[in-house]
N, C-alpha and C positions, 0 to 999 in steps of 0.2 A: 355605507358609502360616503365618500370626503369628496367637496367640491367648494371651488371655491366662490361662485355666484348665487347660490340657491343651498336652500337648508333641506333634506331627507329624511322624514320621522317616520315609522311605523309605531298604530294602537290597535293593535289585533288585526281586522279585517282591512282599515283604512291602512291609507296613504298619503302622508302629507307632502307637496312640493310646496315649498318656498321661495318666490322670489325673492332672491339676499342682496339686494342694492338700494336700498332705500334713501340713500343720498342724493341717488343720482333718479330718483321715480320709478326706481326698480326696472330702471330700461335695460332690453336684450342689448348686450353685446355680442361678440363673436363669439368667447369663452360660454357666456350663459345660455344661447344658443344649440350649443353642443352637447352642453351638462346636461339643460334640459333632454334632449335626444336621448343621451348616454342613459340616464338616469331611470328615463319611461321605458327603454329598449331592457335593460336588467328587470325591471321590474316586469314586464312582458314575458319573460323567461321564466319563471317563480308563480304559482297558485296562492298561498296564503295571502298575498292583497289582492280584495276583491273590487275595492272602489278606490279612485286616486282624489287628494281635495286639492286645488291647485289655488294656490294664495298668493300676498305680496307682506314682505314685512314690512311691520309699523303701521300704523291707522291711519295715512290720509295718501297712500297709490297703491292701486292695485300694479298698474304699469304703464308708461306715459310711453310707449314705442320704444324707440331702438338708435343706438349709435352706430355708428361703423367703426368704433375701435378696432385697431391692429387689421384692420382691413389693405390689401394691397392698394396701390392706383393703378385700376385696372376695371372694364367694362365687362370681363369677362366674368367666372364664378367668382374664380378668388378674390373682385373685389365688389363682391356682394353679399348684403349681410344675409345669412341663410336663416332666416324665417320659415322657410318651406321645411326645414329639417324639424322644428318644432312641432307646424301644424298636422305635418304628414305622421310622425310619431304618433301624435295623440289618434288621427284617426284611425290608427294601425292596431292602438293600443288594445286588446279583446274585453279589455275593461272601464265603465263608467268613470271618467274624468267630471268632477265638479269643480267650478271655478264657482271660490267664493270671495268677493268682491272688495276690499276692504278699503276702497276708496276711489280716486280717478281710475278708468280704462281710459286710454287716451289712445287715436292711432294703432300703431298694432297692439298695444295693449287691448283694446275691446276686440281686434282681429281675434285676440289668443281666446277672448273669455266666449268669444263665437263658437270658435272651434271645438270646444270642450262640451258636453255633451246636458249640461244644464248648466244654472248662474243661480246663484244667491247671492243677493245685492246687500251692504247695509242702506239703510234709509239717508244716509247723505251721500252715498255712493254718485257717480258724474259719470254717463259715457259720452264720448266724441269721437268724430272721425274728422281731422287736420290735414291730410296728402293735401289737395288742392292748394291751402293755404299758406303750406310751411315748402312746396317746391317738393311734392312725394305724390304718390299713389299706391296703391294696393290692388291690381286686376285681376285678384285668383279671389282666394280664399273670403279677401274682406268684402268683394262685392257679390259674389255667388251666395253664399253664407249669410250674409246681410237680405238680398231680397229673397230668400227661404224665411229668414225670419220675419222679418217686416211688410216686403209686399214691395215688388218692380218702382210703384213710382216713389215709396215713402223712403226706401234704401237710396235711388237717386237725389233726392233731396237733401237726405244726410251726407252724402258724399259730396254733394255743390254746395250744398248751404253750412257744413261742419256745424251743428247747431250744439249747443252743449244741450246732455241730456239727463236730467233729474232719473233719478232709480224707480222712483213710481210714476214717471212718465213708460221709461223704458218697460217698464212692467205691460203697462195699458199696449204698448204697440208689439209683444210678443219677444222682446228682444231677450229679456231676460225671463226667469220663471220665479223665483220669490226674492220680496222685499224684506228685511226683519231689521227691527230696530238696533242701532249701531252697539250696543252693548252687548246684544246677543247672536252673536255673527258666528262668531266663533261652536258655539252650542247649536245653536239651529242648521249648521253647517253641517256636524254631528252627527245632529238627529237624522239628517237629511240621506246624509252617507250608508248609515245603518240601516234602515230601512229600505237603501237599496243592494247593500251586502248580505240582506237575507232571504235576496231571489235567486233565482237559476243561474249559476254563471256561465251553463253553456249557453241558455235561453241567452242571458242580453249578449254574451257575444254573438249570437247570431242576429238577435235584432239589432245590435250596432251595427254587425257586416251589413245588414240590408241596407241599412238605412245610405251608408258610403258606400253602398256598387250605385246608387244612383249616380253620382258626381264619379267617380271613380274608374268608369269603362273597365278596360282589362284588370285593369290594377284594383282597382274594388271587387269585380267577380272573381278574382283569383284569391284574395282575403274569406271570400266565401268558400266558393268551391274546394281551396286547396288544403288553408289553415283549418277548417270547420269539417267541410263533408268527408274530405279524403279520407282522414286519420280513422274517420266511422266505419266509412267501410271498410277499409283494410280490415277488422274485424267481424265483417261480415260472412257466413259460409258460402254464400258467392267467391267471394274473393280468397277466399283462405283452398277453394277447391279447384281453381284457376288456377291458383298458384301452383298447387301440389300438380297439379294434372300434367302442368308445362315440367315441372322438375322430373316429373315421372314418365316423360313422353307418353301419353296415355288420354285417351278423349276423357274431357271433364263431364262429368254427370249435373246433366240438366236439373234435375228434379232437387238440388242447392241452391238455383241461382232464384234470387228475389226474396231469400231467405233474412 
């Protein structure tokens, strides 16, 4: 796959995304946005990646937020930057997302590394959150997701107060789950990945769905129910003697169903 915001590698079970803007702090634009979407949605399609590692190029952003490039002028979608196309992606995705950290989370930068289902920091790694500060806010993802991890009054504080955050701060308060020294980020990312592509993949797709039908209402119970259990049963003699039974005009035989 060719895009032109973000780099796509496969090494066997992993999956690498790259954010490819490093000039600019590896900020989402409209394009990158999409890529992103496009890129998690194919790969959602395909079995052979088990785990996605989600990064930024170059050593000092992970991702400082977001522009509105090529955005129209307009209040409505079209002139909003779609963020929600990224995070909803990822939570949709049936497979572990790592964000591995390799420098500022800034803004929705730390929004994306939220969303992603663990963090590996380097040790000079920086989170923040700026809305307040810079004329922006975040009232979905960055604030729900933040006091999940942190805790009601210490996510408020970082949303009023933007305080910049050290990596093994962020550690201590739950934000993130490991810190490694900035030369071995890359490898301990790795390690990290591998050792979760060698568990159940329908297990953690199901304990991902659990975890987003919480926040999720319909839309997360139907990631359950529909993506996960349906397809099971459809293979079930229940179902398979239901079916026949209806095709065949003919009462189905009970002594299948629960099978």
């Amino acid at each position: 796959m060719s895009y032109d915001t973000i780099i796509y590698e496969e090494d066997g079970p992993i999956g690498t995304l790259t954010l490819n803007r490093p000039d600019d702090g590896n900020m989402f634009n409209l394009t990158m946005c999409h890529e992103i979407r496009d890129c998690l949605n194919e790969v959602r399609r395909e079995t052979r990646t088990r785990v996605i590692v989600l990064t930024g190029a170059g050593d000092q952003f992970f991702c400082v937020g977001g522009r509105k490039d090529e955005m129209e002028d307009s209040l409505l979608y079209a002139g909003t930057l779609p963020t929600l196309e990224m995070y909803e992606t990822i939570d949709r995705l049936q497979k572990p997302v790592i964000a591995s950290v390799n420098g500022f989370a800034v803004g929705g930068g730390n929004v994306l590394q939220m969303v992603c289902d663990c963090t590996i920091a380097k040790e000079s790694a920086v989170f923040r959150q700026v809305g307040p500060m810079v004329g922006s806010f975040d009232a979905g993802y960055g604030t729900w997701y933040l006091e999940d991890l942190v805790g009601k009054k210490k996510a408020k504080e970082i949303w009023y107060r933007n305080p910049k955050i050290p990596a093994r701060e962020a550690l201590e308060l739950g934000l993130i789950n490991k810190v490694v020294p900035d030369a071995d980020l890359k490898e301990e990312t790795l390690k990290f990945a591998l050792e979760i592509a060698e568990r159940g993949s329908f297990a953690l797709a199901s304990i991902k769905a659990a975890f987003n039908a919480r926040h999720g209402g319909v839309s997360g119970l139907s990631r359950m129910a529909h993506d996960l259990l349906l397809r099971a049963y459809l293979e079930t003699d229940e179902s398979l003697e239901l079916a026949s039974a209806f095709t065949e005009r003919r009462k189905p035989d009970p002594s299948k169903f629960g099978a």
